[in-house]
C-alpha positions as CSV (number, residue, x, y, z in Angstrom):
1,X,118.4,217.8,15.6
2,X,120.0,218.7,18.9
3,X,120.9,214.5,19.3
4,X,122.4,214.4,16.1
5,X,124.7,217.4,17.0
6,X,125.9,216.2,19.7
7,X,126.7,213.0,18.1
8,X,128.7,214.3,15.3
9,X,130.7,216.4,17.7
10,X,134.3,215.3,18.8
11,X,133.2,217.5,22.1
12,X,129.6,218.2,22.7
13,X,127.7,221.1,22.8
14,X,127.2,222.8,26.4
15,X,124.1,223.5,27.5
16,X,123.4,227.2,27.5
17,X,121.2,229.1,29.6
18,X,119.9,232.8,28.3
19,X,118.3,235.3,30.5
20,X,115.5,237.1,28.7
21,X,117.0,239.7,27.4
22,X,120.1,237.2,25.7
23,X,119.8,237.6,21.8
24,X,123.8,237.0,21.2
25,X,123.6,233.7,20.5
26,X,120.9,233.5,18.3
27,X,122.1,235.7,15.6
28,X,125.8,234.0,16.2
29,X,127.1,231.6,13.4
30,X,128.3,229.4,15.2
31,X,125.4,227.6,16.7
32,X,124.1,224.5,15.2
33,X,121.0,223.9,16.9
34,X,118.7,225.3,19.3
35,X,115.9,223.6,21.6
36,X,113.5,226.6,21.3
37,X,113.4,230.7,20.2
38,X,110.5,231.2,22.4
39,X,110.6,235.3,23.4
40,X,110.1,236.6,26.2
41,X,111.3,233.9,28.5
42,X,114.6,231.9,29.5
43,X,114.8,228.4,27.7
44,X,118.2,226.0,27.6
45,X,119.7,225.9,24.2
46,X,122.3,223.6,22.8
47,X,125.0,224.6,20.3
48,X,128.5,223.0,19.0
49,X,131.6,224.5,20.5
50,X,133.2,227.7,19.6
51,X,135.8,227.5,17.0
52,X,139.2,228.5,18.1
53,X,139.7,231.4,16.7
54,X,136.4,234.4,16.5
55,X,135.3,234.7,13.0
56,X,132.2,237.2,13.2
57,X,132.5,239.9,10.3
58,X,131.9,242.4,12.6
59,X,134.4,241.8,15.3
60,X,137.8,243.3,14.8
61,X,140.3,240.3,15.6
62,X,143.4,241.5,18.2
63,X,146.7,241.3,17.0
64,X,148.6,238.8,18.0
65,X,151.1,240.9,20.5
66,X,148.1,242.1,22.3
67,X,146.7,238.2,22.7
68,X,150.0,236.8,23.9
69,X,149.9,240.3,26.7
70,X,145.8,238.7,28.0
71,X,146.5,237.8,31.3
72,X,143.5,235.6,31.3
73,X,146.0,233.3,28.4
74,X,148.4,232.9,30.9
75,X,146.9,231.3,33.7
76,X,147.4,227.4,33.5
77,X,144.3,225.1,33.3
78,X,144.0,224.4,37.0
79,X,143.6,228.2,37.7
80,X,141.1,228.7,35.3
81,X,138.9,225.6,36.3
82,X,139.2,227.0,40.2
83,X,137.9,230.4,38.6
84,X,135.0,228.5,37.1
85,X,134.0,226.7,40.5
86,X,132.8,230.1,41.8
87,X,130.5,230.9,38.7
88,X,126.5,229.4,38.9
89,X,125.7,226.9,36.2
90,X,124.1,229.8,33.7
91,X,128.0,231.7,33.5
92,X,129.3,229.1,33.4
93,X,127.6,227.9,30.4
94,X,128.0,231.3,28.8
95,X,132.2,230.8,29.3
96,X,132.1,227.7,27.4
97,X,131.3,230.1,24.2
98,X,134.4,232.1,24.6
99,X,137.0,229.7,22.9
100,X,138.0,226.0,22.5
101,X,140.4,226.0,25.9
102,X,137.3,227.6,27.9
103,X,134.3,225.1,26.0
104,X,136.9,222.5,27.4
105,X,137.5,223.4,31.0
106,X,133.9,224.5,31.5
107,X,133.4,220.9,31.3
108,X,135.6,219.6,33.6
109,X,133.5,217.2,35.7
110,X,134.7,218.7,39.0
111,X,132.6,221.6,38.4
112,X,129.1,219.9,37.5
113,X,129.0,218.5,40.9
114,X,126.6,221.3,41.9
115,X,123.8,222.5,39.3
116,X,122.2,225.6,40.6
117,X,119.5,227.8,38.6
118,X,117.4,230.4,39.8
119,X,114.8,232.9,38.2
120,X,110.9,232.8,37.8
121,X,111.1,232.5,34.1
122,X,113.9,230.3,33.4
123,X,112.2,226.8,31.6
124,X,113.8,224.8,34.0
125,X,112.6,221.5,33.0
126,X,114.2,221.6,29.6
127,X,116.9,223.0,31.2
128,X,117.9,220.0,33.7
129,X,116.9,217.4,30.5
130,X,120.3,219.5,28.6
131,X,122.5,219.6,31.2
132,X,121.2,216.4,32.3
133,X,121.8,214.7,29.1
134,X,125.2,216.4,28.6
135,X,127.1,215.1,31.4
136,X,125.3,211.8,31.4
137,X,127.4,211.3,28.1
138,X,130.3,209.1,29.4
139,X,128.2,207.2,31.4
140,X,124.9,206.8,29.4
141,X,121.3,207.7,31.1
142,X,123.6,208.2,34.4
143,X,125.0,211.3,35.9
144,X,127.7,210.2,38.5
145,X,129.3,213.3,39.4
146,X,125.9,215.4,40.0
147,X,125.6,215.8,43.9
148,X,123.7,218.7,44.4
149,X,120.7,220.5,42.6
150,X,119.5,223.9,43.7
151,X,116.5,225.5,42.1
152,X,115.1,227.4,44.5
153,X,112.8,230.0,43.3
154,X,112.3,228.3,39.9
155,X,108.4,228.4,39.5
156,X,108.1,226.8,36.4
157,X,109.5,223.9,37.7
158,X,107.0,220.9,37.5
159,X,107.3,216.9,38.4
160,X,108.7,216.5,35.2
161,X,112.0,218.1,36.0
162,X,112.1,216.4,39.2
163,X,111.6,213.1,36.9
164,X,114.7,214.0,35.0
165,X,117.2,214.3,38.7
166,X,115.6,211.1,39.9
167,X,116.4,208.9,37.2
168,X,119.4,210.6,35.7
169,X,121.2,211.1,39.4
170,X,121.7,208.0,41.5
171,X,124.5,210.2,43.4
172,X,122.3,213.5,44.5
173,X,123.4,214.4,48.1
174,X,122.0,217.6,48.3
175,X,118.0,218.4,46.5
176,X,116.6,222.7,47.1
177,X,113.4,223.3,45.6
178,X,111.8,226.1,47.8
179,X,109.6,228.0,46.3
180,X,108.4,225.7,43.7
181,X,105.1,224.9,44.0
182,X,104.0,223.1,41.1
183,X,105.6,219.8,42.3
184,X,103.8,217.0,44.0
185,X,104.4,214.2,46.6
186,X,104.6,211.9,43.6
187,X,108.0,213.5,42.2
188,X,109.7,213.8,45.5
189,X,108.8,210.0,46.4
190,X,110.6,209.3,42.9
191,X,113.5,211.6,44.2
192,X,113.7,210.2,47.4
193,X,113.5,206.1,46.2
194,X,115.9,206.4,43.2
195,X,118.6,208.4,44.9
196,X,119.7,206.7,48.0
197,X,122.4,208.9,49.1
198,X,120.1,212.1,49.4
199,X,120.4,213.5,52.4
200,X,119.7,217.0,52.3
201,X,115.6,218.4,51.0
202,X,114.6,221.6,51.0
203,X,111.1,221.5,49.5
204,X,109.8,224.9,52.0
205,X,106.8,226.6,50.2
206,X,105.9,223.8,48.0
207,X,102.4,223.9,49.5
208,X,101.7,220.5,47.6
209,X,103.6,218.2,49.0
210,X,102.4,217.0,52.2
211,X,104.2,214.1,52.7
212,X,108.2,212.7,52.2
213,X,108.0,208.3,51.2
214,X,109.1,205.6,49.4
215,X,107.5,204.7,45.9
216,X,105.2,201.4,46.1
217,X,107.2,200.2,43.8
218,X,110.6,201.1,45.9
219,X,108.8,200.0,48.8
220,X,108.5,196.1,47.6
221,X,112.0,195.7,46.1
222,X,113.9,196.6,49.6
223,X,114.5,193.4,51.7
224,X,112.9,193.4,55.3
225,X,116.5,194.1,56.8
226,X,117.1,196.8,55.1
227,X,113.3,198.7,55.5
228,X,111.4,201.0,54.4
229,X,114.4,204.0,55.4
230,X,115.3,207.0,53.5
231,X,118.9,208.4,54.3
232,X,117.9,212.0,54.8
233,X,119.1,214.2,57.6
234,X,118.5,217.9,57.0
235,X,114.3,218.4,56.0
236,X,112.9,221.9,55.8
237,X,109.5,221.8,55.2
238,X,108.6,225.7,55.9
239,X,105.3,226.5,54.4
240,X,103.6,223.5,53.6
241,X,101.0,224.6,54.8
242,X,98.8,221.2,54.0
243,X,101.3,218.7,56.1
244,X,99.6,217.0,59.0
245,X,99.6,214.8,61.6
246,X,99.3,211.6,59.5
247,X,102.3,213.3,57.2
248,X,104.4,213.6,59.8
249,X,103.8,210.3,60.8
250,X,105.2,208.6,57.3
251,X,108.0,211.2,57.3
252,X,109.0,209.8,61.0
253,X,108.7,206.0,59.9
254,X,110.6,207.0,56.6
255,X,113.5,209.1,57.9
256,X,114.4,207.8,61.1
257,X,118.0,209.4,60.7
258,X,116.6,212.9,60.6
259,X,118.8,215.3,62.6
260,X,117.9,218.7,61.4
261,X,113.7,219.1,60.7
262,X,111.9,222.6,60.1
263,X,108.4,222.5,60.2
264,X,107.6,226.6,60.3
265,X,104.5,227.9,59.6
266,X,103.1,224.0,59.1
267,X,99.5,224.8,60.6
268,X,97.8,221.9,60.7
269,X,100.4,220.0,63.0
270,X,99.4,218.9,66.7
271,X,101.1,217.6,69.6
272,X,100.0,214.5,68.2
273,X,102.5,215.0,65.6
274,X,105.3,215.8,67.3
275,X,104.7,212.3,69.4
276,X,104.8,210.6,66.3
277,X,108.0,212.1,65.3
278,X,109.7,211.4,68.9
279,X,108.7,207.5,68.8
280,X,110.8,207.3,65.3
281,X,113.7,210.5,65.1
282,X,115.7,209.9,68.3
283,X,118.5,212.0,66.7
284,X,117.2,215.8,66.0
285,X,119.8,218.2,67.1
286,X,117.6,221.0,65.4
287,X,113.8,221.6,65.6
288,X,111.8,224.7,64.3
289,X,108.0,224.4,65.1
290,X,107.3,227.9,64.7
291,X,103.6,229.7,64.1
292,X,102.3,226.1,64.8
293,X,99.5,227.1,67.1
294,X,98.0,224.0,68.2
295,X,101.6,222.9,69.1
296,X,101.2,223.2,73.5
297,X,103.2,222.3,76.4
298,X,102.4,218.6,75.6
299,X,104.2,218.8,72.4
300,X,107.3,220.2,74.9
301,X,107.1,217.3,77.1
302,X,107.6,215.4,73.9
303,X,110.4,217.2,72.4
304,X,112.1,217.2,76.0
305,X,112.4,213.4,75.2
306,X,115.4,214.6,72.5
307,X,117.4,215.1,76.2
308,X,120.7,216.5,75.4
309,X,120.7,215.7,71.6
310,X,118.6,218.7,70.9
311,X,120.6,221.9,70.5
312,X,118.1,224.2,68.7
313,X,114.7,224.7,69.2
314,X,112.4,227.6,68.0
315,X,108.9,227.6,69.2
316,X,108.1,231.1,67.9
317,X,104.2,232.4,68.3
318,X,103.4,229.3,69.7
319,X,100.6,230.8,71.7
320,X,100.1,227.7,74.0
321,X,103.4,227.4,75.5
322,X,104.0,228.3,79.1
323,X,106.4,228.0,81.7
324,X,105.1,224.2,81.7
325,X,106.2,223.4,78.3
326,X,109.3,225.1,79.3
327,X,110.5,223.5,82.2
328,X,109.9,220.1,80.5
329,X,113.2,221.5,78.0
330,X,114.8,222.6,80.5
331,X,114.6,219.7,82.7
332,X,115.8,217.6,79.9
333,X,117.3,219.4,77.2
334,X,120.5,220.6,79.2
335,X,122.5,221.3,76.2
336,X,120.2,223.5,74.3
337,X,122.2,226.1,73.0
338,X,119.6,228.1,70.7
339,X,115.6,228.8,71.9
340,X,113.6,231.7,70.3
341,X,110.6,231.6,72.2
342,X,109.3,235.4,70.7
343,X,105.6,235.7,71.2
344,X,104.9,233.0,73.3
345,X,103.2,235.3,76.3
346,X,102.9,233.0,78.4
347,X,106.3,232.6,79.6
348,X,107.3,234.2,82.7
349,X,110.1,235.0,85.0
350,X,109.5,231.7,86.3
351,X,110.0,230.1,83.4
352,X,113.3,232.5,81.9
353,X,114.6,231.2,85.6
354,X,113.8,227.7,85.7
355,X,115.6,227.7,81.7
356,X,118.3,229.6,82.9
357,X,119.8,227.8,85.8
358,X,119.4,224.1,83.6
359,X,120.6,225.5,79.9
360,X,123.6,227.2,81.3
361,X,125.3,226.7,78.1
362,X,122.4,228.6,75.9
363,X,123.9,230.9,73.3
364,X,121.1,232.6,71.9
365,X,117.7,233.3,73.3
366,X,114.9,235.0,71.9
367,X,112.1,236.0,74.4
368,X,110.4,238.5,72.7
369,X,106.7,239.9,72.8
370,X,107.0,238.0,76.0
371,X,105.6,240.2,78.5
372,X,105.4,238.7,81.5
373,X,109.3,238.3,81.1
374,X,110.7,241.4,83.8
375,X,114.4,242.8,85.2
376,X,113.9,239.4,87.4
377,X,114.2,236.9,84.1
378,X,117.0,238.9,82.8
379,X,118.9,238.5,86.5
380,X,119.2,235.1,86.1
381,X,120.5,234.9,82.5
382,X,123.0,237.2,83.5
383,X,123.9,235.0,86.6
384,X,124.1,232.0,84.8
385,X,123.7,232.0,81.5
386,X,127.9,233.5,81.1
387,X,128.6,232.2,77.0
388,X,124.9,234.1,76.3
389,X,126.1,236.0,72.7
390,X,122.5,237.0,71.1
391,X,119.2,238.1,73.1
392,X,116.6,239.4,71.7
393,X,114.1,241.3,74.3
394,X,112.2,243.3,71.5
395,X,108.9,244.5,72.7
396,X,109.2,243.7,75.9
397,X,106.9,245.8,78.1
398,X,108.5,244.8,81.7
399,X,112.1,245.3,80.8
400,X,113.8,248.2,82.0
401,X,117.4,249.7,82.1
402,X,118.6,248.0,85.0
403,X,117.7,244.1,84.0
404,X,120.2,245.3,80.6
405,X,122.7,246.3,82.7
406,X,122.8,243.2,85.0
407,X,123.5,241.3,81.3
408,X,126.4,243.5,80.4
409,X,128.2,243.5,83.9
410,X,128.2,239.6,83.6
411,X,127.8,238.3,79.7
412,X,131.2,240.0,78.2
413,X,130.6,238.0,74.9
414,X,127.5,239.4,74.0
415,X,127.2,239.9,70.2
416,X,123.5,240.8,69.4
417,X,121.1,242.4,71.8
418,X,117.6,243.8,70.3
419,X,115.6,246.1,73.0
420,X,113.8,247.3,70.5
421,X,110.3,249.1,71.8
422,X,111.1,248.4,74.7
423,X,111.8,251.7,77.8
424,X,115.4,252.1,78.2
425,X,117.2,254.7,78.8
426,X,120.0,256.0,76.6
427,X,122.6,255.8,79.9
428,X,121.4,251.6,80.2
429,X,122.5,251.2,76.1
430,X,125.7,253.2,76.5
431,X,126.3,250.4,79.7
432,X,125.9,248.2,77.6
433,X,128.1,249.3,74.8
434,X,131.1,250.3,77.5
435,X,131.0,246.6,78.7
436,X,130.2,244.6,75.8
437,X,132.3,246.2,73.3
438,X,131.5,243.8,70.3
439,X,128.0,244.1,71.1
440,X,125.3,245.3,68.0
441,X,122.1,246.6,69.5
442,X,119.2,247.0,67.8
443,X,117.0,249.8,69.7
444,X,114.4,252.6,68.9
445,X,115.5,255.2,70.7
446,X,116.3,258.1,68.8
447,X,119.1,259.8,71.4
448,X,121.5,257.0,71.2
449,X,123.6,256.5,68.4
């Protein structure tokens, strides 16, 4: 019934989508069709555009002084369609029922670009096949304008959904589907082979998928020249917990252009992994390996091998780093400007030194639960480390009032400093405050304020 509706239409119903709690448009008149009444959770719903002028019995109609005085009437189309690029997709659906002008512009294909739903409950399968199927209208089973889908949080979305982007959405740039943990390797392989241009996946805490690839069938039709090469760059993976070594492996041979990879909290990865990913992604400018505890100072002298195309590293609770793995980055990774190395305990003085006097240009350092890490470390940052803007030294047992203000006397553009748990006294933090003026400190010392 909904097909023939939007057949009949001169302009075709919007796709609608209701929170819960939404009961207007179901006793409205105005609606023609609806894809389900199920209660007690958010479905898509189609219906024919609102007439022109309101017609509900029970809705006194303004006079027509008081509708030429809305300020709303006045502002020209172009106005009204930059208002409606701020709204997410469900508001702006629910503006498309205010009048023929606004069902109109809520159209506009420059703002169904990005698609972006969120909520546990929402049926967001049915809800990408409605919006899917409206904009696909012009051009039939094809959605050219659609660049970027975010449904981050959605749990009810399932490989069917992720069917409907693939082969409705040959232009998708941009794919977030954290948090959605009913999908599969097999619906991302269909995302990834039927949208070329993708270059940005955020599939963190989908604990099934434990690989990124080409279809078989995707596979076979590319010519040798071309490969077997997926065009992503940005890949966050955090929280698949099931991706190993041999995963990481087919993601490296797949997406050799990779320049920003998060792997956090990905337990089952090894050094060996990370040697697979070095032979294949030369580019990465940003790494995150955190919580992976069999990653060691081996897996650093394979990272190192990024030389000065890496920029940010976290190695967080990565209890098998030392000063080693350390002086491997710093040896080679001159241009690192971001390393948050909380937790790793075995990092020393040495090691703070030996990073300190090669990364002079680091930004942002995170040492941590590091506490081997004394006043000496923190002398040289502060006597060569100048641009340093955030340092974390939280729970650090050695630190003491005089290593902070060695920082202050020399890093003026410090931002961010956390000392939290850690014995300072409240004349060191109001040192640093008098020197580094713009600095936020995060401490536990109840005298300073």
């Amino acid at each position: 019934d909904s097909d023939l509706s939007m057949r009949t239409l001169s302009t075709p119903s919007p796709a609608l989508i209701f929170p819960p709690s939404s009961h207007g448009f179901q006793n409205g008149q105005g609606s023609s069709t609806s894809s389900s009444s199920v209660t007690g959770e958010t479905v898509a719903m189609v219906h024919s555009p609102p007439p022109t002028r309101l017609t509900h019995p029970l809705i006194r109609l303004a006079s027509k002084h008081q509708k030429e005085q809305a300020n709303i009437d006045r502002l020209p189309d172009h106005s009204m369609v930059h208002i409606f690029s701020f709204l997410p997709t469900n508001q702006l659906c629910r503006c498309a029922r205010v009048c023929r002008r606004w069902y109109n512009l809520a159209w506009d294909p420059r703002l169904w670009r990005t698609i972006r739903l969120t909520g546990e409950t929402i049926n967001v399968d049915r809800a990408l096949k409605v919006l899917t199927r409206r904009l696909c209208q012009d051009t039939p089973n094809v959605c050219l304008m659609l660049e970027t889908v975010i449904v981050s949080g959605c749990r009810r979305l399932t490989d069917r959904g992720l069917y409907t982007i693939a082969q409705c959405c040959p232009e998708l740039r941009r794919l977030e589907v954290s948090g959605c943990y009913n999908i599969s390797n097999e619906a991302v392989f269909d995302v990834v082979s039927l949208c070329p241009n993708l270059e940005h996946l955020d599939v963190s805490g989908c604990s099934k998928v434990t690989c990124i690839s080409l279809t078989r069938e995707a596979s076979i039709k590319l010519s040798p020249l071309h490969g077997k090469q997926i065009s992503i760059r940005y890949l966050d993976m955090t929280d698949c917990f099931v991706l190993e070594d041999e995963g990481l492996h087919t993601i490296a041979a797949h997406c050799t252009q990779l320049t920003h990879l998060y792997l956090r909290r990905c337990v089952r990865i090894t050094d060996e992994g990370l040697r697979y990913l070095m032979i294949y992604c030369t580019s990465i400018k940003e790494l995150s390996v955190s919580d992976c505890r069999f990653v060691s100072d081996f897996g650093m002298r394979e990272i190192a091998k990024l030389e000065s195309r890496l920029r940010y590293l976290s190695i967080a609770h990565c209890g098998r780093i030392t000063d080693v793995g350390i002086r491997y980055i710093a040896k080679y990774c001159s241009k690192l400007r971001y390393l948050n190395a909380r937790g790793c305990e075995g990092i020393t003085d040495h090691g703070v030194e030996y990073l300190a006097k090669n990364c002079t240009k680091l930004k942002s350092l995170d040492i941590g639960k590091c506490p081997l890490v004394s006043d000496t470390g923190l002398e040289f940052l502060a006597l060569n480390c100048f641009n340093l803007k955030r340092l974390s030294l939280k729970s650090c047992e050695s630190i003491t009032g005089q290593g902070l203000q060695i920082v202050a006397a020399n890093c003026f553009d410090l931002q961010m400093l956390n000392v939290q748990d850690c014995d300072v006294s409240v004349d060191a933090l109001r040192f640093v405050k008098r020197h580094c003026k713009r600095c936020i400190i995060e401490h536990t010392n109840p005298a300073f304020f």
